[in-house]
HTML snippet that shows the backbone in 3Dmol.js (N, CA, C, O; Angstrom):
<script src="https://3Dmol.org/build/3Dmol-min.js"></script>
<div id="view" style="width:600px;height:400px;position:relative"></div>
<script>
const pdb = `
ATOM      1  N   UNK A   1       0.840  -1.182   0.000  1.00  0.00           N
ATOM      2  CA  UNK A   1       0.000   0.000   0.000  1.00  0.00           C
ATOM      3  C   UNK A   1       0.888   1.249   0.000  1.00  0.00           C
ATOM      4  O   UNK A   1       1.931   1.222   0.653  1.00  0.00           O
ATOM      5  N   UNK A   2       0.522   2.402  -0.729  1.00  0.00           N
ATOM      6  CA  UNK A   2       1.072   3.167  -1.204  1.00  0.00           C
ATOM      7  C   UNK A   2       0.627   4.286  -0.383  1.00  0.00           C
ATOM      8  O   UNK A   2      -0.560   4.608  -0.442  1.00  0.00           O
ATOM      9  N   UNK A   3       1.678   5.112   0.607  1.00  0.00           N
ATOM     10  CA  UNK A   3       1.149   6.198   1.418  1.00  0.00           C
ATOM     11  C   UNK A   3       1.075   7.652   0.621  1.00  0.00           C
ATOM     12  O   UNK A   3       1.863   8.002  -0.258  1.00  0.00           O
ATOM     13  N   UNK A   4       0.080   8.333   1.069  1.00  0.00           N
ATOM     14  CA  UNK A   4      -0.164   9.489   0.504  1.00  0.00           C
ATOM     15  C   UNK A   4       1.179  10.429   0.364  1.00  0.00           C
ATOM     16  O   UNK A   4       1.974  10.397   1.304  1.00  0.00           O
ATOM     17  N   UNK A   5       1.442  11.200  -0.684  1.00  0.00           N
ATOM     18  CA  UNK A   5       2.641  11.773  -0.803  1.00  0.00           C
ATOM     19  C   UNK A   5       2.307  13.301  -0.399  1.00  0.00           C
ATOM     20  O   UNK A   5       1.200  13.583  -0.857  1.00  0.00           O
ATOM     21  N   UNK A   6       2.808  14.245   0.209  1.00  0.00           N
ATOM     22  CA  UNK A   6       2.493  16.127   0.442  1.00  0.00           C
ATOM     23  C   UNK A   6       3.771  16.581  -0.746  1.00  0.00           C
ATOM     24  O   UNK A   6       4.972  16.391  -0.940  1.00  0.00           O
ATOM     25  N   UNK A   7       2.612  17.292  -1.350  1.00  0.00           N
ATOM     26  CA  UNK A   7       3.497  18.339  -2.431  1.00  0.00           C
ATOM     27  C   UNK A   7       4.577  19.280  -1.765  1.00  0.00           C
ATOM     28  O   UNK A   7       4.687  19.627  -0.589  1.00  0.00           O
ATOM     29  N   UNK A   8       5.395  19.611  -2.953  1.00  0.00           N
ATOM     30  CA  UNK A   8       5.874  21.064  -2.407  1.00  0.00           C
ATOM     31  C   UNK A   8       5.789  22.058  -1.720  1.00  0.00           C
ATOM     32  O   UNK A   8       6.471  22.607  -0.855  1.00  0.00           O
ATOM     33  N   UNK A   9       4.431  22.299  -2.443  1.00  0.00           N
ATOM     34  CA  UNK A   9       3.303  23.419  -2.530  1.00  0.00           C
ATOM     35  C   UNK A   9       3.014  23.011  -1.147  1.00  0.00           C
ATOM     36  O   UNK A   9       3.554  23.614  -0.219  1.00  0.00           O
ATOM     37  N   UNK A  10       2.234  22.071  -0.943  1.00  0.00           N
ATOM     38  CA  UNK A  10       1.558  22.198   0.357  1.00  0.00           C
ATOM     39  C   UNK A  10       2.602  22.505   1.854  1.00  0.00           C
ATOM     40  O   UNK A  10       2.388  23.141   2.886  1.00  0.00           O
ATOM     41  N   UNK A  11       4.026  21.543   1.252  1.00  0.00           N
ATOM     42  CA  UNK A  11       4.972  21.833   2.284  1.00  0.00           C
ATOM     43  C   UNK A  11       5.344  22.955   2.756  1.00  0.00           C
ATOM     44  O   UNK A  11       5.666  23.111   3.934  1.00  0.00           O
ATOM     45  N   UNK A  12       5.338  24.117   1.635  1.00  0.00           N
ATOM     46  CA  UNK A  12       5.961  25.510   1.915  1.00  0.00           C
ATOM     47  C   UNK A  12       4.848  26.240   2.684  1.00  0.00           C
ATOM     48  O   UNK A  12       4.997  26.963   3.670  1.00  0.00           O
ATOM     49  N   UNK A  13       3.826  25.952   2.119  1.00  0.00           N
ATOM     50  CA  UNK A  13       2.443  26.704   3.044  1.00  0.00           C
ATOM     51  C   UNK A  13       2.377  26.056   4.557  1.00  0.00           C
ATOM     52  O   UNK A  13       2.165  26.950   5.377  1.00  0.00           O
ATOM     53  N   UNK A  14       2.486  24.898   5.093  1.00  0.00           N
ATOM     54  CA  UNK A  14       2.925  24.525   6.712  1.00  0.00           C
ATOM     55  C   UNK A  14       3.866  25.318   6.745  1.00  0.00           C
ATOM     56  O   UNK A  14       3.758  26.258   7.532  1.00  0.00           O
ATOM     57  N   UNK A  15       4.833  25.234   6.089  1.00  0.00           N
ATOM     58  CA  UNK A  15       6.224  25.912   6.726  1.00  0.00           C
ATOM     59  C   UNK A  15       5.986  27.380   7.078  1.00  0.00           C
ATOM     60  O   UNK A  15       6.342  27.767   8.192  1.00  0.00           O
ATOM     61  N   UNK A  16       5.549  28.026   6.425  1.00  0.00           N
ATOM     62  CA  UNK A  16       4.984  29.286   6.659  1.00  0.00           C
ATOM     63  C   UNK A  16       3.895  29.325   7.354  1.00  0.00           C
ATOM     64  O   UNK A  16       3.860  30.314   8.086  1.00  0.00           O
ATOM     65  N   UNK A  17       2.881  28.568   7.431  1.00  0.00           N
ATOM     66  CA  UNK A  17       1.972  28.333   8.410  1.00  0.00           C
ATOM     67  C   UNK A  17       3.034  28.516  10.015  1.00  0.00           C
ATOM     68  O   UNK A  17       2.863  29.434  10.816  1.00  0.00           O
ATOM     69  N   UNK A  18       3.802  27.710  10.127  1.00  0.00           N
ATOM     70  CA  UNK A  18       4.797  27.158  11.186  1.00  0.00           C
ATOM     71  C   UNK A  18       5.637  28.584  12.062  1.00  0.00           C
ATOM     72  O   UNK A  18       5.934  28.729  13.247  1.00  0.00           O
ATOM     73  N   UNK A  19       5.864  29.657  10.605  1.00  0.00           N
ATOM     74  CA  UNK A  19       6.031  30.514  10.945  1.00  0.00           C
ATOM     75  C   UNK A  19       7.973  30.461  10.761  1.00  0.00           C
ATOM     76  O   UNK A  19       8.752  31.285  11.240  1.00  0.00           O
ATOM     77  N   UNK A  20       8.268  29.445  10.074  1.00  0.00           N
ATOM     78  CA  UNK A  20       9.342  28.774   9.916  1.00  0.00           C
ATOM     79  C   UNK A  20      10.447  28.932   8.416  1.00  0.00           C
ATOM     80  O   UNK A  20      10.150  28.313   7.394  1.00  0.00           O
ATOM     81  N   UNK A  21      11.598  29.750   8.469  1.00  0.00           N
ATOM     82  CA  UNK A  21      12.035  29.886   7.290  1.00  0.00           C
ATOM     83  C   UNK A  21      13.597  29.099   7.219  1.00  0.00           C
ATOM     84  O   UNK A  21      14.675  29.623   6.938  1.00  0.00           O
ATOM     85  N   UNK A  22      13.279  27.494   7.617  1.00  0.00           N
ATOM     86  CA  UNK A  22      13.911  26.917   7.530  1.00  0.00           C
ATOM     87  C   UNK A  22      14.605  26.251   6.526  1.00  0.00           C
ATOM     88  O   UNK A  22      14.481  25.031   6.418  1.00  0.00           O
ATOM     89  N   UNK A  23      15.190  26.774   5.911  1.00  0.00           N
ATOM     90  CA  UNK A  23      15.176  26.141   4.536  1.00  0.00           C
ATOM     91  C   UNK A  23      15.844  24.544   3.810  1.00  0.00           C
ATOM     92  O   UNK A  23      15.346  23.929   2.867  1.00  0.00           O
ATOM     93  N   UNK A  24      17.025  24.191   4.556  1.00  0.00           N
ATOM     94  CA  UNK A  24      17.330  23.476   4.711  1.00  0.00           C
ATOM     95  C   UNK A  24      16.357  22.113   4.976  1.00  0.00           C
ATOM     96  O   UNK A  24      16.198  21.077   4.329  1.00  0.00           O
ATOM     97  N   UNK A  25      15.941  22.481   5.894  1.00  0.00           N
ATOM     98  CA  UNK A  25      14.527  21.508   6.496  1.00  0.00           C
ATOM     99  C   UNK A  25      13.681  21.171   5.378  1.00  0.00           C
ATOM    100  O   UNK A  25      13.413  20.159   4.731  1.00  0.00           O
ATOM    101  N   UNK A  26      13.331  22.500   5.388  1.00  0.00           N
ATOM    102  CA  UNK A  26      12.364  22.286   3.887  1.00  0.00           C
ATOM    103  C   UNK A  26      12.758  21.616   2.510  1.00  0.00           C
ATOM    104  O   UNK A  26      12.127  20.862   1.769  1.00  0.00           O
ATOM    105  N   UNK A  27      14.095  22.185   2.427  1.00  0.00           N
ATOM    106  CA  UNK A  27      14.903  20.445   1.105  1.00  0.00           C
ATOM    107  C   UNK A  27      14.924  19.274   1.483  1.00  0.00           C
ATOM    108  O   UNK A  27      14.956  18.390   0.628  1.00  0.00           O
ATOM    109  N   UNK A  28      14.914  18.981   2.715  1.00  0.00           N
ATOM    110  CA  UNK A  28      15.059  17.463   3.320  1.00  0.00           C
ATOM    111  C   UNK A  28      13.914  16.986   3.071  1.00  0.00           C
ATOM    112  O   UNK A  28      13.952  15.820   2.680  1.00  0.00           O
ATOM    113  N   UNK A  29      12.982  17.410   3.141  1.00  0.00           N
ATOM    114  CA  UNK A  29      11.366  17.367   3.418  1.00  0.00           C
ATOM    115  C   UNK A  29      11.129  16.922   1.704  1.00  0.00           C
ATOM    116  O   UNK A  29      10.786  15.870   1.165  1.00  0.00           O
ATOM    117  N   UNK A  30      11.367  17.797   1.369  1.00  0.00           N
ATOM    118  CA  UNK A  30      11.358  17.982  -0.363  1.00  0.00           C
ATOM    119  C   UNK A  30      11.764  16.098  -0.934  1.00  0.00           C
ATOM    120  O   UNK A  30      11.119  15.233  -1.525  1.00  0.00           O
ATOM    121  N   UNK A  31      12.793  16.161  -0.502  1.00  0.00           N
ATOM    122  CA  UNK A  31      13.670  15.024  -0.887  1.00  0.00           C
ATOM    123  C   UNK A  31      12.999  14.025  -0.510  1.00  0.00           C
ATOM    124  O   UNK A  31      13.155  12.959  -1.106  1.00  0.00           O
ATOM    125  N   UNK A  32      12.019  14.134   0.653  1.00  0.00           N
ATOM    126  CA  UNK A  32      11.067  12.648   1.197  1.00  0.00           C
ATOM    127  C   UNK A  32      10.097  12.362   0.308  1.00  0.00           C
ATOM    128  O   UNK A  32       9.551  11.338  -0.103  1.00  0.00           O
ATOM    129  N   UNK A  33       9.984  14.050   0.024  1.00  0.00           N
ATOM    130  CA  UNK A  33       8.465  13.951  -1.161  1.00  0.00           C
ATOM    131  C   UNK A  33       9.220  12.942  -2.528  1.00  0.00           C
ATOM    132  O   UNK A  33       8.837  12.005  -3.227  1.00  0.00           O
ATOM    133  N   UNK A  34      10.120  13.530  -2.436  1.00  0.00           N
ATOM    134  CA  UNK A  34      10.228  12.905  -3.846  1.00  0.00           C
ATOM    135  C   UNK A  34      10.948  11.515  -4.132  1.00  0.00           C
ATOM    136  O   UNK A  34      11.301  10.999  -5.192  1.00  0.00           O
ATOM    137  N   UNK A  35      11.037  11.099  -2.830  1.00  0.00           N
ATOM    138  CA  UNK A  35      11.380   9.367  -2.491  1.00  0.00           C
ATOM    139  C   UNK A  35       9.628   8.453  -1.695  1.00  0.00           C
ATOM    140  O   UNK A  35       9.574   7.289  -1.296  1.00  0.00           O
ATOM    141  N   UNK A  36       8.702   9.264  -1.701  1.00  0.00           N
ATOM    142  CA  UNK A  36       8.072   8.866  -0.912  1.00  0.00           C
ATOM    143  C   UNK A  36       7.305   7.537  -1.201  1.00  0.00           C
ATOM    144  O   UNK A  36       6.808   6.775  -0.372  1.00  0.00           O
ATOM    145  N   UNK A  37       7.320   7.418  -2.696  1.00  0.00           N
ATOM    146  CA  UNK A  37       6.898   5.820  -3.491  1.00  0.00           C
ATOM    147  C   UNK A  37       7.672   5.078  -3.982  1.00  0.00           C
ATOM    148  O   UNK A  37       7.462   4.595  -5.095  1.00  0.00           O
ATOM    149  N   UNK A  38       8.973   4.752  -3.125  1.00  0.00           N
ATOM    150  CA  UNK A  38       9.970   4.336  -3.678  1.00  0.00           C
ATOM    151  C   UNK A  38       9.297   2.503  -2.958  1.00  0.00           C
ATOM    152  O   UNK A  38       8.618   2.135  -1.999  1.00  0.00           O
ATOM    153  N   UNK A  39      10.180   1.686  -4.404  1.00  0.00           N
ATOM    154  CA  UNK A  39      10.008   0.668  -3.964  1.00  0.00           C
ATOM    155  C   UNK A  39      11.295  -0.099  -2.744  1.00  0.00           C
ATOM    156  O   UNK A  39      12.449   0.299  -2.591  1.00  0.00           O
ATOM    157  N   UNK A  40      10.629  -1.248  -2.035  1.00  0.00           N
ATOM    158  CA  UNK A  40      11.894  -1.633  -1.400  1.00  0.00           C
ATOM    159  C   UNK A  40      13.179  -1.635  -1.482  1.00  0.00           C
ATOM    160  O   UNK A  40      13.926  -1.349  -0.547  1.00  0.00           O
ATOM    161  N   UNK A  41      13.535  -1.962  -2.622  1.00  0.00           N
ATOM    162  CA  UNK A  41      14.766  -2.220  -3.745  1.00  0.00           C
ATOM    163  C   UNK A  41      15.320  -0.854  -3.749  1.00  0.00           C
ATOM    164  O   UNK A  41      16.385  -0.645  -4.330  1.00  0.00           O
ATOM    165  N   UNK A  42      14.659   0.130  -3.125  1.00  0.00           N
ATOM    166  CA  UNK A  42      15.358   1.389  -3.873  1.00  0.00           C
ATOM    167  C   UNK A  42      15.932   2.345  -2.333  1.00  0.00           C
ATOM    168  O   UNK A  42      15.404   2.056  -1.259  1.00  0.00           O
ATOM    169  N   UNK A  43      16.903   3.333  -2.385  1.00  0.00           N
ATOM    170  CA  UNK A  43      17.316   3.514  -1.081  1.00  0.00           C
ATOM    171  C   UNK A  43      15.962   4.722  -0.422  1.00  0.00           C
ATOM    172  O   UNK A  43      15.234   5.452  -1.095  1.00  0.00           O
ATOM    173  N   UNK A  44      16.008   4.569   1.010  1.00  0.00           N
ATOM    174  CA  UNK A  44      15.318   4.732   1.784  1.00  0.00           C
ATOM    175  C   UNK A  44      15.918   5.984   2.097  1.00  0.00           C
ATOM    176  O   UNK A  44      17.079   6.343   1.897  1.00  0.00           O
ATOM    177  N   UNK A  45      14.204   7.098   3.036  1.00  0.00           N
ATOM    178  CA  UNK A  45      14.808   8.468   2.889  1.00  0.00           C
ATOM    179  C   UNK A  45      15.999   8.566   3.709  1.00  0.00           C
ATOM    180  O   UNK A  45      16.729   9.413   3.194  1.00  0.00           O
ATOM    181  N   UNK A  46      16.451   8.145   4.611  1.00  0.00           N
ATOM    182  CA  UNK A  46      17.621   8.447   5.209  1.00  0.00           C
ATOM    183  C   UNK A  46      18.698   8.215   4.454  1.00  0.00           C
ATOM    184  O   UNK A  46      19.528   9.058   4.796  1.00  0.00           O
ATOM    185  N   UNK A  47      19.187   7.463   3.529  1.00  0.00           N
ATOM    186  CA  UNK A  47      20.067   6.987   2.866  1.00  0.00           C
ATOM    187  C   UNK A  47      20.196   8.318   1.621  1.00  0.00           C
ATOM    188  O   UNK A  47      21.273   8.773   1.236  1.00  0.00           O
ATOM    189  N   UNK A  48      18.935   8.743   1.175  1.00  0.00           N
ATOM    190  CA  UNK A  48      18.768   9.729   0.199  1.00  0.00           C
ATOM    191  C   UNK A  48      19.212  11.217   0.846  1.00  0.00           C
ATOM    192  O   UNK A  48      19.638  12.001  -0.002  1.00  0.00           O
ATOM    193  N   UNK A  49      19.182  11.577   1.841  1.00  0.00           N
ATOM    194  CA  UNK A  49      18.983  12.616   2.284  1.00  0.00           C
ATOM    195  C   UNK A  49      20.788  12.178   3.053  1.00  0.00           C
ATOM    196  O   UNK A  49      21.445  13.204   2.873  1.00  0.00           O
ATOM    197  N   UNK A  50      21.399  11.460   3.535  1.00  0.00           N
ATOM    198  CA  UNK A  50      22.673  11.610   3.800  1.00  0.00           C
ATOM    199  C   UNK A  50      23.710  11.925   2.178  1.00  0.00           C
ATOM    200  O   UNK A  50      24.509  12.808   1.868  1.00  0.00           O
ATOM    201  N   UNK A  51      23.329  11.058   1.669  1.00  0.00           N
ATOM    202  CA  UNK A  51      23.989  11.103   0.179  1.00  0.00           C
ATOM    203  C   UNK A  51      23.624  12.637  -0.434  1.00  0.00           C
ATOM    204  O   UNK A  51      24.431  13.034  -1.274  1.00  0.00           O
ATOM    205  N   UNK A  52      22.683  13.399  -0.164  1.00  0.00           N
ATOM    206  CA  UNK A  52      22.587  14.556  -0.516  1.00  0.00           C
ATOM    207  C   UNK A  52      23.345  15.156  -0.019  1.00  0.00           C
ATOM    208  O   UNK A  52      24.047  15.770  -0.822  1.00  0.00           O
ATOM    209  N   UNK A  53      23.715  15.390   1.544  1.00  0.00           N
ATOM    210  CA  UNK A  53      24.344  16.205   2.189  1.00  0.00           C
ATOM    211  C   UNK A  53      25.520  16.147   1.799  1.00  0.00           C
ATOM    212  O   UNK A  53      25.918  17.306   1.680  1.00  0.00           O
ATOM    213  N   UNK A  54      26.505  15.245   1.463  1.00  0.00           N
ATOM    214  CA  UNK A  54      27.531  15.362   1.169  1.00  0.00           C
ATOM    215  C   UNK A  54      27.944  15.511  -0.377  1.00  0.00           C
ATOM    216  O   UNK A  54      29.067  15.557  -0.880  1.00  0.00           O
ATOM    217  N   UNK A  55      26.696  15.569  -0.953  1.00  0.00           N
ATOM    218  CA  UNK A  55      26.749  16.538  -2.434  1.00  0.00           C
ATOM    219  C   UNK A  55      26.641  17.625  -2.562  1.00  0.00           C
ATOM    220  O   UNK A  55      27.148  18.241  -3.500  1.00  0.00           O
ATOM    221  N   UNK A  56      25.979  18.119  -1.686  1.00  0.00           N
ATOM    222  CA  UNK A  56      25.868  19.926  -1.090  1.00  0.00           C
ATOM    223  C   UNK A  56      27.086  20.262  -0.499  1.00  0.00           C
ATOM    224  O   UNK A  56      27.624  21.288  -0.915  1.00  0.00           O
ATOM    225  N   UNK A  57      27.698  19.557   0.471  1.00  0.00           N
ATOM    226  CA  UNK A  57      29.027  20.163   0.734  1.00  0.00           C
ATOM    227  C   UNK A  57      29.865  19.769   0.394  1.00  0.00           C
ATOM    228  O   UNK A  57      30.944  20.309   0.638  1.00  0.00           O
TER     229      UNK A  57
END
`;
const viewer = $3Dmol.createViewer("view");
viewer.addModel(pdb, "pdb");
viewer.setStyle({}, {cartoon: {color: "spectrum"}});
viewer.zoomTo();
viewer.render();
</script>
C-alpha cells in the first residue's frame, strides 16, 4: 500500500503556516516527497537525504 505523498506546494504553506524559514529543512522534506513511493529495492529516505548532504558540501 502506497502512502499518501504532500506536495511542495503544500509543504511551503505549513512551513509558513509554522512561521518557519527553515530552509534546509524544507529540502530534506522535499527530498522525502520525492522518495516517498519508492520501492523496497530502492534507497530509503535516510540513505537519500545523507547522500545529498555530502553533495551539497
Amino acid at each position: 500500500m502506497r502512502r499518501r505523498c504532500i506536495g511542495l506546494r503544500q509543504r511551503m504553506i505549513a512551513t509558513k503556516e509554522e512561521n518557519s524559514d527553515n530552509i534546509p529543512e524544507l529540502m530534506l522534506a522535499y527530498l522525502n516527497e520525492l522518495n516517498c513511493d519508492r520501492l523496497e529495492t530502492e534507497l530509503d529516505n535516510r540513505t537519500v537525504q545523507k547522500d545529498t548532504k555530502v553533495i551539497a558540501w
